[in-house]
NUMI-253887 format. One record per residue (C-alpha): x, y, z; residue in one letter. Coordinates in Angstrom, 2 decimals, always signed. Each point is the difference from the previous one (the first is absolute). Layout:
NUMI-253887
east|north|up|rest
X|Y|Z|A
...
This chain:
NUMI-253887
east|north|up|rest
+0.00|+0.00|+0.00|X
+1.01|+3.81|-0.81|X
-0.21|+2.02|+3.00|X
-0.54|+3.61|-0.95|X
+3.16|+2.02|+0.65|X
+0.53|+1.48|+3.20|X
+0.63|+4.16|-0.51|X
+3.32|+0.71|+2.19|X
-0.37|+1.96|+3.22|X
+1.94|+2.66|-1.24|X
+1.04|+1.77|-3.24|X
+3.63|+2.04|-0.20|X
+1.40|+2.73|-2.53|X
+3.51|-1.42|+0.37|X
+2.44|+0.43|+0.97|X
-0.89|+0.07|+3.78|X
+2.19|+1.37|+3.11|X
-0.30|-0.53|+3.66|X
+2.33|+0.84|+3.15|X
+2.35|-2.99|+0.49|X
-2.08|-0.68|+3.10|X
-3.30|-0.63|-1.05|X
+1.53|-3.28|-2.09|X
-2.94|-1.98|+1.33|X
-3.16|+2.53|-0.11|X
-2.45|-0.25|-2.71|X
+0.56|+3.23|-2.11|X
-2.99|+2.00|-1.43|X
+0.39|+1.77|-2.73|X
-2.53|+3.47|+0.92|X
+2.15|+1.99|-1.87|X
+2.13|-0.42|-3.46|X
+3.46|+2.16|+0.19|X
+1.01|+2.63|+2.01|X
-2.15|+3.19|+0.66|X
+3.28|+2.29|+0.12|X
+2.31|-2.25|-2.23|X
+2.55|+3.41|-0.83|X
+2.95|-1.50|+2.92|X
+3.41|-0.37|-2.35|X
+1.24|-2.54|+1.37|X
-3.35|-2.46|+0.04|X
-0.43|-2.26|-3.36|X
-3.04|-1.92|+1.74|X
-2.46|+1.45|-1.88|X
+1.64|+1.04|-2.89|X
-2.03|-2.87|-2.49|X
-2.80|+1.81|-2.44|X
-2.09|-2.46|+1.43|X
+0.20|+1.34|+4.09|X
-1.56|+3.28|-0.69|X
-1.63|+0.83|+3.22|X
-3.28|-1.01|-0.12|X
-2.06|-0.83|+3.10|X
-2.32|-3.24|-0.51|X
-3.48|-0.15|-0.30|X
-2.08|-0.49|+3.32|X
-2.08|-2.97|-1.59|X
+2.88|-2.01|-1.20|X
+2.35|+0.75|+3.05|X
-3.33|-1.30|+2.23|X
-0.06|-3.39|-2.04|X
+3.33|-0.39|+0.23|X
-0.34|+0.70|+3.79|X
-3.08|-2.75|+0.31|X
+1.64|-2.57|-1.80|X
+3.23|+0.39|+1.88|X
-2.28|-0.72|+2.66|X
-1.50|-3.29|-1.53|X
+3.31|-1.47|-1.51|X
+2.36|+1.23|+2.16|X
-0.71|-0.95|+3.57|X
+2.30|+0.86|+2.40|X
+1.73|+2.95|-1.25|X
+1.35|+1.96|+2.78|X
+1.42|+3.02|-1.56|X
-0.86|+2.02|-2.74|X
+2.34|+2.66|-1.68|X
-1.78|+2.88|-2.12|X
+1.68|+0.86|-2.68|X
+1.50|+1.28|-2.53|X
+1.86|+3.39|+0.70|X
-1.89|+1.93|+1.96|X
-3.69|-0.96|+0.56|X
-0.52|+2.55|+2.96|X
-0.59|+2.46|-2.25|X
-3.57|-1.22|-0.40|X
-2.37|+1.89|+1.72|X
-1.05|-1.20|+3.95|X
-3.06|-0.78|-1.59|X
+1.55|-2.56|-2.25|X
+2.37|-1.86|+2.27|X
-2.43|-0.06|+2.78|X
-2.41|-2.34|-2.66|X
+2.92|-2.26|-1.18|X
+1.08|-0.34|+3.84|X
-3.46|-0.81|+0.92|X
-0.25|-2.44|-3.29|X
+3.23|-2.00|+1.62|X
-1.72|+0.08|+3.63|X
-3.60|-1.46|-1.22|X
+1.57|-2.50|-3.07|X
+3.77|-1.07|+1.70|X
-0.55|+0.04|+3.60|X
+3.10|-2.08|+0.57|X
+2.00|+3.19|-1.02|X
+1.92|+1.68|+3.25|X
+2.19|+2.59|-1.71|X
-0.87|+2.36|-3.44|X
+3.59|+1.75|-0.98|X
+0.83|+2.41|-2.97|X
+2.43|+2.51|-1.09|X
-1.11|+3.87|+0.30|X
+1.52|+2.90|-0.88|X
+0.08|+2.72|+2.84|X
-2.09|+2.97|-2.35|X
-2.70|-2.76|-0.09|X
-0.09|-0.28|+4.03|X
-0.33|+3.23|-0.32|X
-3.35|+0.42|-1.24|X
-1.42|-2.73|+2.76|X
-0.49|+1.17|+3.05|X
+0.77|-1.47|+3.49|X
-3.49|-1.17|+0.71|X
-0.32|-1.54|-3.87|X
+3.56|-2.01|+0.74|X
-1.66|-1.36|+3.16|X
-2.73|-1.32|-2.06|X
+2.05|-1.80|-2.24|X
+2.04|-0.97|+2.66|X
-2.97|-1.69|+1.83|X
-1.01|-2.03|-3.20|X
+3.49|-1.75|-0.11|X
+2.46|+2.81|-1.49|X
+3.04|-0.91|+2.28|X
+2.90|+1.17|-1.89|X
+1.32|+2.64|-2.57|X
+3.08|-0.11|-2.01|X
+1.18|+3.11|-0.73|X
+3.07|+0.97|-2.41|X
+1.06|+2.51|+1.46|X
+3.69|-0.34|-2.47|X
+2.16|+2.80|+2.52|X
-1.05|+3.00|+2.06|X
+2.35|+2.19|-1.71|X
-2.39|+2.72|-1.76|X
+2.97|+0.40|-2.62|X
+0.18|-3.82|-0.89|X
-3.90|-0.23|+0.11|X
-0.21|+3.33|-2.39|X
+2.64|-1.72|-2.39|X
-1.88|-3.06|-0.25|X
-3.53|+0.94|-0.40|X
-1.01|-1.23|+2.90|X
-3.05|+2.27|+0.57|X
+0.50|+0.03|+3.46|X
+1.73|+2.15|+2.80|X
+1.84|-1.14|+3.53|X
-3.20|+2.15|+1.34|X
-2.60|-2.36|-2.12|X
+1.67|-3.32|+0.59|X
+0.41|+0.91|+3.75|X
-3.74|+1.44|+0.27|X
-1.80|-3.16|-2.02|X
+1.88|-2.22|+2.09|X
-0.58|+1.25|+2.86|X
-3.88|+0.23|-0.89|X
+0.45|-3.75|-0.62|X
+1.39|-0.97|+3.43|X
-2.74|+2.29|+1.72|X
-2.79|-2.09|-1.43|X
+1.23|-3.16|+1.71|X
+1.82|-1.19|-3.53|X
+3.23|-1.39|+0.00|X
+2.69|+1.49|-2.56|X
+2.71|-1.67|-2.11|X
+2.73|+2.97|-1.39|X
+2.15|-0.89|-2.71|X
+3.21|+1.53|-0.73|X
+2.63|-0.01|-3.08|X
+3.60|-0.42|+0.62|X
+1.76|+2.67|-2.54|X
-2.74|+1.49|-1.46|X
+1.68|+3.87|+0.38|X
+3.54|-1.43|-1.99|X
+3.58|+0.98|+1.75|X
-1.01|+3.96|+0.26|X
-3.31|-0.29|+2.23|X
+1.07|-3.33|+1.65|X
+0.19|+1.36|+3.49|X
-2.76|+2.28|-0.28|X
-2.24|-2.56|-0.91|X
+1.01|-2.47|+2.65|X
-0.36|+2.57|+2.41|X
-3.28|+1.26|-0.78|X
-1.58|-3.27|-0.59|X
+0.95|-1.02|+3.74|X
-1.48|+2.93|+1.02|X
-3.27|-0.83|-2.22|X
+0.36|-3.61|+1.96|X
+0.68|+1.63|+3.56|X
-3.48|+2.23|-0.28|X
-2.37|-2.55|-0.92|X
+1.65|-3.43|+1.88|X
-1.50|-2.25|-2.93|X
-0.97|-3.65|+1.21|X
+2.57|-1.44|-2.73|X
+3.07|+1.34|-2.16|X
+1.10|-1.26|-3.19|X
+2.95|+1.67|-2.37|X
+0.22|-1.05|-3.38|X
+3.34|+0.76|-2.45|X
-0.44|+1.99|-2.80|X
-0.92|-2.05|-2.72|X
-0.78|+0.01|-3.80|X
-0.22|-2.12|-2.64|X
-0.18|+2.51|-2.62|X
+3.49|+2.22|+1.59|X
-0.31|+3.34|+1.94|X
-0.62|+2.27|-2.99|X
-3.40|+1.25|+1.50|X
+1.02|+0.52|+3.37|X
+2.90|+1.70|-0.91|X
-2.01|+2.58|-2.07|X
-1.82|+0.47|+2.92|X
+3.78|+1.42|+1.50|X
+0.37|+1.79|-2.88|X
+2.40|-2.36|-0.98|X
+1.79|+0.09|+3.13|X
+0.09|-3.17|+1.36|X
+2.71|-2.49|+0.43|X
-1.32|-3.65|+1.48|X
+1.25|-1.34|+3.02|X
+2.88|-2.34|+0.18|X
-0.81|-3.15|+2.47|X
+2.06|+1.35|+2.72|X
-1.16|+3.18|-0.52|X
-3.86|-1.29|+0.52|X
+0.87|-1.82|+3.57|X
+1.67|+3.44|+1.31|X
-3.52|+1.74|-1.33|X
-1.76|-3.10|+2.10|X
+2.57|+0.47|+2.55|X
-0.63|+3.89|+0.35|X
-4.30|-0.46|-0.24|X
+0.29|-2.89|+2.82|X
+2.46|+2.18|+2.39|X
-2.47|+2.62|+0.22|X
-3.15|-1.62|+0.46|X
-1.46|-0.21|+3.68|X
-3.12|-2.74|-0.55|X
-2.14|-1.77|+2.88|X
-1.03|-3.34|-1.61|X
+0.42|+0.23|-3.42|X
+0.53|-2.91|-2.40|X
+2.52|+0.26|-2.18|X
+0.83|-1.63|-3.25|X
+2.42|+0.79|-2.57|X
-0.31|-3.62|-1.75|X
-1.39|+0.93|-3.44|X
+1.43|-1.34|-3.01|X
+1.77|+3.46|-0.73|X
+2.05|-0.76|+2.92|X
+3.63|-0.72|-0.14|X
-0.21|-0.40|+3.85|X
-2.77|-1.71|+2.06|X
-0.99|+1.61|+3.13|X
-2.62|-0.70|+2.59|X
-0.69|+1.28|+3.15|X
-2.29|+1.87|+2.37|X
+1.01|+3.38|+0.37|X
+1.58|+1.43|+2.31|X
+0.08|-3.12|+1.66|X
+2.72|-1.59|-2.49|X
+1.74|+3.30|-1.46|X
+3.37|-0.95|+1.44|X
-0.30|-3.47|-1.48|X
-1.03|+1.84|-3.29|X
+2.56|+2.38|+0.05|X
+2.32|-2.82|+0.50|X
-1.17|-1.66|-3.00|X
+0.46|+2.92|-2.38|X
+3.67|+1.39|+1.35|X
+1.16|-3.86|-0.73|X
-1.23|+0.26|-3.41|X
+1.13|+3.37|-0.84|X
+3.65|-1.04|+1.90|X
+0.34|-3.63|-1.07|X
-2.84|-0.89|-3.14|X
+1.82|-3.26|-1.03|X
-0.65|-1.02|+3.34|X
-3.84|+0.56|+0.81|X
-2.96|-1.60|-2.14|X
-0.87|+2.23|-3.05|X
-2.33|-0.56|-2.96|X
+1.45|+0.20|-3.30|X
-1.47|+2.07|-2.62|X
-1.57|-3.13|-1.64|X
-1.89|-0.32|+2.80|X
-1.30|+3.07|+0.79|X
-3.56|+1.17|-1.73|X
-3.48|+1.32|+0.35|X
């Protein structure tokens, strides 16, 4: 007998990207791209086919309600693509209630936001969200050097990043801050380390991730960004950045991870707990490489 084909839960606009972290959570696609999608240094979205777009209400609901009936279980859920909180309260309050009612199973919603969209929820509208299972924000927040964030496109301030975070944390919803290793080049390399620990200090994120400057295509748009002045970072010269962004950071309890696969050097922690293990880490690879643990560019990525 031919059984009638079964639709699948969910439908994706490749290609797809989630935080390293949410390896195991069922992604849903509410948005296609990136809302911003100017950054320099970001080729995620850079495919004709990832113009932003957000999805339809009736097909993200049946992809929601079938989740529910072929996927029992699920646990976590990860909204993506680039940045769906920039959909009205309105809008993510329905799709959070959709997951409640049709996936009940599910204890955590994630996504990735962009600080000038937490900006236009307020406090009260965060709790909300937080209430129906929003738990925890990833925000790419790149450096809190104004100069570095100007050069890149960012769209963003140390003021914003620091304000939307903080907006974030107030509503009861944890906050993941990532950072990227070299991304002001030799001539704003301290600035930027120095300001982005400050960022870091003022908001006290839940977890901490760095990322190396990466891309597959060469630096030619972030360098135009610079004007054309900007050299890359050497190895070393990216674990004295790390070395000067760690020294200056004075966390509580945050979790730290600098394991992506941009990484030369692995480094996990919680900070300030661990700093003086970290910092040991870094001066023995900036002092003596051949003898500490470092990917080789084969096996670094995205």
């Amino acid at each position: 007998m031919n059984w009638p084909p079964v639709a699948p839960p969910v439908s994706y606009i490749e290609p797809v990207f989630r935080p390293p972290s949410e390896a195991s959570s069922l992604i849903l696609q509410v948005t296609n791209g990136c809302s911003w999608n100017r950054c320099t240094f970001c080729e995620m979205y850079i495919d004709p086919q990832k113009k932003f777009k957000p999805k339809s209400e009736n097909q993200l609901l049946g992809e929601i309600i079938r989740c529910g009936q072929q996927l029992p279980g699920v646990r976590r859920v990860f909204l993506g693509d680039g940045d769906p909180m920039v959909l009205s309260f309105r809008r993510l309050k329905t799709i959070l209630e959709a997951i409640r009612t049709y996936m009940p199973s599910v204890t955590r919603v994630s996504t990735y936001a962009l600080p000038a969209n937490l900006k236009h929820k307020t406090v009260e509208e965060l709790q909300v969200l937080r209430e129906l299972g929003l738990k925890l924000i990833y925000v790419g927040a790149e450096s809190g050097d104004d100069e570095v964030l100007r050069c890149i496109d960012k769209g963003e301030t140390f003021a914003t990043t620091r304000d939307g975070l903080l907006k974030a944390k107030q509503a009861g919803i944890k906050t993941s801050v990532m950072l990227i290793n070299g991304l002001g080049g030799e001539r704003m390399s301290e600035q930027h380390a120095l300001a982005s620990a400050r960022l870091v200090n003022a908001v006290q994120p839940d977890y901490l991730a760095t990322l190396v400057l990466f891309s597959r295509r060469g630096n030619q748009r972030v360098a135009e960004g610079f004007n054309g002045d900007f050299t890359p970072l050497t190895q070393r010269q990216l674990f004295q950045e790390m070395e000067v962004f760690l020294s200056n950071l004075t966390l509580e309890k945050t979790v730290f991870r600098s394991d992506h696969a941009s990484n030369f050097l692995v480094l996990k922690g919680v900070l300030n707990r661990d700093l003086d293990a970290l910092l040991r880490q870094l001066r023995a690879a900036i002092e003596t490489p051949d003898r500490v643990f470092l990917r080789q560019d084969y096996q670094r990525g995205l």
